[in-house]
C-alpha positions as semicolon CSV with decimal commas, in nm:
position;residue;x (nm);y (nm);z (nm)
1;X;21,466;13,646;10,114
2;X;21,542;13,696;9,746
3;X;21,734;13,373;9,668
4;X;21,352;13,208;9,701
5;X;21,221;13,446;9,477
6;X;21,140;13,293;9,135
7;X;21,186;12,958;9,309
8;X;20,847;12,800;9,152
9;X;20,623;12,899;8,966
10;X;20,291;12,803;8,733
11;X;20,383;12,779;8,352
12;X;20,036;12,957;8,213
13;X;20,170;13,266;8,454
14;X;20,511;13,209;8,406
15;X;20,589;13,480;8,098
16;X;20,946;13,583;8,172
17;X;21,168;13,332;8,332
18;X;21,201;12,965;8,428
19;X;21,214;12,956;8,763
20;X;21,546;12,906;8,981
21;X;21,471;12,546;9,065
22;X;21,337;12,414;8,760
23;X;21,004;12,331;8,894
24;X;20,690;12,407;8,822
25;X;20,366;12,378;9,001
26;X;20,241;12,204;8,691
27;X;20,505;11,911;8,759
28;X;20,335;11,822;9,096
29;X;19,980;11,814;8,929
30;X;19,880;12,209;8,957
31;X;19,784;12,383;8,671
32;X;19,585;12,696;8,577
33;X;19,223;12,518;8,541
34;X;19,257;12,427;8,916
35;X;19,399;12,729;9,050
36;X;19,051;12,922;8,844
37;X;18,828;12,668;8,981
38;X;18,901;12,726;9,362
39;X;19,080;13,135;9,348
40;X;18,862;13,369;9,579
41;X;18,739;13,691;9,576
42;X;19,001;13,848;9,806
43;X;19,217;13,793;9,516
44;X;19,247;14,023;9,197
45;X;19,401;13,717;8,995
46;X;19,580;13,375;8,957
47;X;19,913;13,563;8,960
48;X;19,824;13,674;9,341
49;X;19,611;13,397;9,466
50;X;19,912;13,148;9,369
51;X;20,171;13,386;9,425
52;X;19,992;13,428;9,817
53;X;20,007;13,038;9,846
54;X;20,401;13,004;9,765
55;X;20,474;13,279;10,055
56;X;20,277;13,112;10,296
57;X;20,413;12,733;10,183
58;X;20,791;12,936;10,177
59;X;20,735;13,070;10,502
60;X;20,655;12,684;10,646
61;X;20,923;12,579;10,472
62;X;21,184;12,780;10,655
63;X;21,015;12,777;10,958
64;X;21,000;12,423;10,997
65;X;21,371;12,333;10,910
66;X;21,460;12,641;11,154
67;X;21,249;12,445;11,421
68;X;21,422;12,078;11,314
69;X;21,772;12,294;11,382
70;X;21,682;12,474;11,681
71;X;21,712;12,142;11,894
72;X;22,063;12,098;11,801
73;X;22,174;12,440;11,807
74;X;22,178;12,787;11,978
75;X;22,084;13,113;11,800
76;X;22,197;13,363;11,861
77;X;22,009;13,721;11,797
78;X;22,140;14,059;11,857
79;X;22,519;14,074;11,840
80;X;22,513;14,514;11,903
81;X;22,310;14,769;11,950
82;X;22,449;15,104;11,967
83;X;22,470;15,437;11,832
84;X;22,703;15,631;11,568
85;X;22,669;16,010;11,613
86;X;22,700;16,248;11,858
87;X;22,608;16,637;11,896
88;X;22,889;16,831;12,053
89;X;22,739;17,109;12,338
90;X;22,921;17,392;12,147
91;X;22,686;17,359;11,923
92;X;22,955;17,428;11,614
93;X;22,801;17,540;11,276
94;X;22,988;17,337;11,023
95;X;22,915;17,499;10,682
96;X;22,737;17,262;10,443
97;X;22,849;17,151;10,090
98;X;22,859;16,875;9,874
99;X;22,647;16,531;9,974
100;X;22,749;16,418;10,321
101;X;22,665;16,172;10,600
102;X;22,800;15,927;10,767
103;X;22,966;15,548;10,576
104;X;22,842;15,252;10,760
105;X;23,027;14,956;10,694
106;X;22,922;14,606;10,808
107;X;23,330;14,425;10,807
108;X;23,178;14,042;10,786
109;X;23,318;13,774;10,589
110;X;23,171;13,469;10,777
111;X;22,850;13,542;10,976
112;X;22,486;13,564;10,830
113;X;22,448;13,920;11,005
114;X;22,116;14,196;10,925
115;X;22,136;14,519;10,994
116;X;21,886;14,752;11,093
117;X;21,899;15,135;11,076
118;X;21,648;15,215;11,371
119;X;21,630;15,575;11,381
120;X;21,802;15,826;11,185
121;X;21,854;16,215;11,389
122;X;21,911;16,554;11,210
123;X;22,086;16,862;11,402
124;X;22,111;17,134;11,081
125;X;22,080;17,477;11,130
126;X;21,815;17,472;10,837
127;X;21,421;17,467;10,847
128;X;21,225;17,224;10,476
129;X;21,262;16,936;10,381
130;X;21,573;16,708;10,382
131;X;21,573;16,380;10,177
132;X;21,812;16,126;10,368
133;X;21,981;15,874;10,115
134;X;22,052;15,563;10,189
135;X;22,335;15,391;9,948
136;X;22,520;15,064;9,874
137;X;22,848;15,173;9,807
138;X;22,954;14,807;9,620
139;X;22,652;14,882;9,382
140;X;22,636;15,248;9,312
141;X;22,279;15,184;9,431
142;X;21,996;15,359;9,619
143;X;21,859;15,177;9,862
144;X;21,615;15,391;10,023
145;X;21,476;15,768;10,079
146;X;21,292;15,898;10,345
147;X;21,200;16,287;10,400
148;X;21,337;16,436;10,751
149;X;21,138;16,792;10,844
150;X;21,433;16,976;10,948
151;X;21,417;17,246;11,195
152;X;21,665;17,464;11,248
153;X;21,864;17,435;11,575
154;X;21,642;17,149;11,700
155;X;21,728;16,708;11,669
156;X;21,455;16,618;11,434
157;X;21,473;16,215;11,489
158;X;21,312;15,996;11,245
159;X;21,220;15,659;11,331
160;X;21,277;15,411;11,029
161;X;21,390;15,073;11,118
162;X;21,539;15,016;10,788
163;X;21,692;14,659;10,718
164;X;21,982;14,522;10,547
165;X;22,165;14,184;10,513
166;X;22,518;14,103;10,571
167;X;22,562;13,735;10,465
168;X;22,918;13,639;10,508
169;X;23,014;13,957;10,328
170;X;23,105;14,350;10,389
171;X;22,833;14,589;10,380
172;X;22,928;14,938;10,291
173;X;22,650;15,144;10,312
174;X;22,586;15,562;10,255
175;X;22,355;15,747;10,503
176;X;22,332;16,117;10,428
177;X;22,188;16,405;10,217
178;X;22,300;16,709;9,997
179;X;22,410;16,951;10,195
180;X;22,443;17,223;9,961
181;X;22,319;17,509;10,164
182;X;22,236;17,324;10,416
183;X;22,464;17,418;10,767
184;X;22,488;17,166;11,028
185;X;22,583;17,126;11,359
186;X;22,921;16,952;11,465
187;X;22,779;16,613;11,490
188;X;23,092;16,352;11,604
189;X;23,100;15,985;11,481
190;X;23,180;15,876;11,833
191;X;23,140;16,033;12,199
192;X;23,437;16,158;12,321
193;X;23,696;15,902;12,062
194;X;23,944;16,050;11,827
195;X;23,853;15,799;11,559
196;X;24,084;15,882;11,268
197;X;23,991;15,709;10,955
198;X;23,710;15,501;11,147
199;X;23,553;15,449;11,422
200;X;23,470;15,066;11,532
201;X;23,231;14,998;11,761
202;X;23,259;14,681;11,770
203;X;23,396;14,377;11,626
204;X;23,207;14,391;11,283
205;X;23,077;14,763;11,280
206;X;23,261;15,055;11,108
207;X;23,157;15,409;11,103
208;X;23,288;15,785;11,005
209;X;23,185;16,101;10,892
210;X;23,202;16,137;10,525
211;X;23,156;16,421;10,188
212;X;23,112;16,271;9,899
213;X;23,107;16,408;9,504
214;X;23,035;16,180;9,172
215;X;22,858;15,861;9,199
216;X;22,800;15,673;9,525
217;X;23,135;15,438;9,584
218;X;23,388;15,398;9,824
219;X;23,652;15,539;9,624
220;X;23,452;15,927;9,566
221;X;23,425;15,908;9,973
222;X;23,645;16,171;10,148
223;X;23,632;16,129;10,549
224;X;23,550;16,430;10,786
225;X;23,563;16,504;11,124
226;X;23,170;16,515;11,149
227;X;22,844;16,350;11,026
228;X;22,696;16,668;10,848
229;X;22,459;16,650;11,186
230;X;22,366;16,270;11,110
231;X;22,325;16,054;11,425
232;X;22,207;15,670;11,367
233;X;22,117;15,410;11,601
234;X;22,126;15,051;11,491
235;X;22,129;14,682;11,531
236;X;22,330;14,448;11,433
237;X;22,139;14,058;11,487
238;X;22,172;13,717;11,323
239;X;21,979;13,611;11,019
240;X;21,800;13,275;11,122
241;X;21,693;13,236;10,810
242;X;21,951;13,358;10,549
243;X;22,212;13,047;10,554
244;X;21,897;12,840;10,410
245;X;21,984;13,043;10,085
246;X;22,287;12,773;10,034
247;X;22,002;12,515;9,970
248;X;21,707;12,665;9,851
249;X;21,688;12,474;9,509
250;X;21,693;12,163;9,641
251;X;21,362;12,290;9,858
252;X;21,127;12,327;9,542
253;X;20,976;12,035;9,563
254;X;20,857;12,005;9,905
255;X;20,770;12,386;9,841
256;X;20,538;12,302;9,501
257;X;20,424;11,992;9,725
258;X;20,271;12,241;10,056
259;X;20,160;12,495;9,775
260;X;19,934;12,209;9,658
261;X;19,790;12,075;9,974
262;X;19,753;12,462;10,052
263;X;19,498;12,520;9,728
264;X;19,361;12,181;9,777
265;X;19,270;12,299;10,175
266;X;19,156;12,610;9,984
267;X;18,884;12,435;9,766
268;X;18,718;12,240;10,023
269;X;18,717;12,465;10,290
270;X;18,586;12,768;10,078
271;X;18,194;12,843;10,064
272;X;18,026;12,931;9,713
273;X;18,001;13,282;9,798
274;X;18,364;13,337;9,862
275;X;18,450;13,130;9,526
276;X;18,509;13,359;9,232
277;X;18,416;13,108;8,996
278;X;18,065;12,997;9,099
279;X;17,971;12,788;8,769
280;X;18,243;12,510;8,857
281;X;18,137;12,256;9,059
282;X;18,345;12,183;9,379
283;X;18,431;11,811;9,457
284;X;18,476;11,851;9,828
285;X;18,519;11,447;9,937
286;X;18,817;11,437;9,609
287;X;18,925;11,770;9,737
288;X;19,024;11,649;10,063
289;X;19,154;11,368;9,954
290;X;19,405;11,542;9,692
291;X;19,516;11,775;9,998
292;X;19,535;11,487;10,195
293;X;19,750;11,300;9,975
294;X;19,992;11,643;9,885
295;X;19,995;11,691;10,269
296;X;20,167;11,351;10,285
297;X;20,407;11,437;9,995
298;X;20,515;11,728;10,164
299;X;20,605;11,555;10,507
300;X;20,788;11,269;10,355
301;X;20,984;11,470;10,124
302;X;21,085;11,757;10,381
303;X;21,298;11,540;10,633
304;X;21,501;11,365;10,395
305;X;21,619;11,677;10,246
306;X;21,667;11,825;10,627
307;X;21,900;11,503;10,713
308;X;22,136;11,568;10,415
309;X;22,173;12,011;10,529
310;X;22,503;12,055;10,696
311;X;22,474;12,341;11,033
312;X;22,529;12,659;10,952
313;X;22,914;12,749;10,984
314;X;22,897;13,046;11,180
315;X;23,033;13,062;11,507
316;X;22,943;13,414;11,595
317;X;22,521;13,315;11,563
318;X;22,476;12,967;11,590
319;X;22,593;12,740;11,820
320;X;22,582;12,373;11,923
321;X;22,366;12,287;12,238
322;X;22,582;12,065;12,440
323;X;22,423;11,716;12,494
324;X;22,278;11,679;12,807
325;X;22,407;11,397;13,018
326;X;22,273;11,214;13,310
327;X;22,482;11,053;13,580
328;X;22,347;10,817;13,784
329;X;22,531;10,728;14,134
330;X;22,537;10,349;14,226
331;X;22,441;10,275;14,554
């Protein structure tokens, strides 16, 4: 998740920006010397061998106040799956022109939603190479390109299982190509729906067929009554981890605490060979006890910050377990 990004970080690597937090490994006793005295080979540098540890301690992080949570709550995971596109059996050439596609909005203003684009399918009555687009409408920005090997007449599906998050806001999103000179076949937004301006699938999903001209926002969109031959399947599912994004400063410390018992675990565990560093001598009994003593750090400091988090207010994903209640009949 990008709000931990930059969370922590080590100031003889840190040459850009202070981190989010304000915390540094070198305020919980790490500093370069250390991290050269126990790095391995498998990495290239310090910038990877610490930037490895804060994933892992990150992932622990979030994993363990999603377990704390999980006993007071129920998650919920895939809200829709379904598909937007359809081929008509006509088979109708629509000529091609301009970019077009299909506009995908996401219409969320209070769930922690993600969104993935599984497959992507291509009915053009053109044989080369088609570069699909995929766009955030808010941003004027590309979000991704794949190549589709069109063949003419024939579905050319293309399985992508692309990802985006929704976090108590609308998504608009862009899925299409230039179809200058490219012909497609009549490809509907829904089977069998007159869907006007849009069709909704559900509650939170919006979809039509769209051309567009100038840069890549809502406002240059002009709807159609096809996809340019663009049929998508998706799913939309709740983000169990996203909501932690409300907090995540206030995690940096038991974060810089795990990375150190991590690279402490690191330099006792780690045979001479694997060291990259092989003229500094290796304390193992001190070792342990540093990681021992970080270990500790980190499991005090994690559950007080846990007690003071508020649930996640979203109805739609999470939920509360009801308390289970035990009645006992007197004889």
């Amino acid at each position: 998740m990008a709000c931990f990004d930059n969370i922590i970080a080590l100031k003889e690597l840190c040459t850009e920006q202070t981190p989010s937090s304000g915390v540094y490994l070198n305020d919980v006793g790490v500093d370069l010397n250390l991290v050269n005295s126990v790095i391995t080979k498998e990495y290239a540098s310090p910038d990877e061998f610490v930037a490895a540890k804060i994933n892992s301690a990150l992932t622990e992080v979030k994993n363990e106040i999603y377990t704390a949570f999980s006993k007071g709550i129920v998650t919920k995971t895939v809200v829709d799956n379904s598909r937007v596109g359809y081929t008509q059996p006509n088979l109708q050439v629509v000529t091609g022109g301009d970019y077009r596609g299909v506009y995908f909005q996401v219409y969320n203003n209070a769930n922690y939603f993600e969104v993935e684009i599984a497959s992507v399918d291509l009915h053009v009555n053109f044989t080369g190479t088609v570069a699909i687009l995929v766009y955030d409408l808010d941003q004027n920005k590309l979000l991704d390109t794949f190549n589709v090997s069109a063949v003419a007449g024939e579905i050319v599906t293309s399985y992508q299982h692309l990802k985006y998050l929704s976090s108590k806001k609308v998504l608009n999103l862009w899925i299409g190509y230039d179809a200058t000179g490219i012909d497609s076949y009549k490809t509907v937004t829904h089977s069998g729906q007159c869907c006007g301006n849009y069709c909704l699938n559900n509650g939170y999903i919006r979809a039509k067929g769209t051309s567009l001209t100038g840069s890549f926002i809502a406002s240059n969109l002009t709807t159609l009554q096809d996809t340019a031959g663009i049929s998508l399947t998706y799913s939309l599912t709740c983000d169990s981890f996203n909501w932690m994004c409300s907090f995540s400063n206030i995690l940096a410390l038991p974060i810089a605490y795990k990375v150190a018992s991590d690279i402490y675990r690191t330099a006792f565990a780690i045979t001479p060979q694997s060291r990259s560093n092989n003229q500094t001598t290796i304390q193992s009994d001190l070792m342990k006890e540093n990681f021992a003593w970080y270990e500790t750090k980190y499991s005090d400091s994690l559950p007080n910050i846990i007690k003071r988090i508020s649930l996640p207010s979203d109805t739609v994903c999470f939920s509360c377990n009801p308390p289970v209640r035990n009645r006992v009949i007197l004889p």
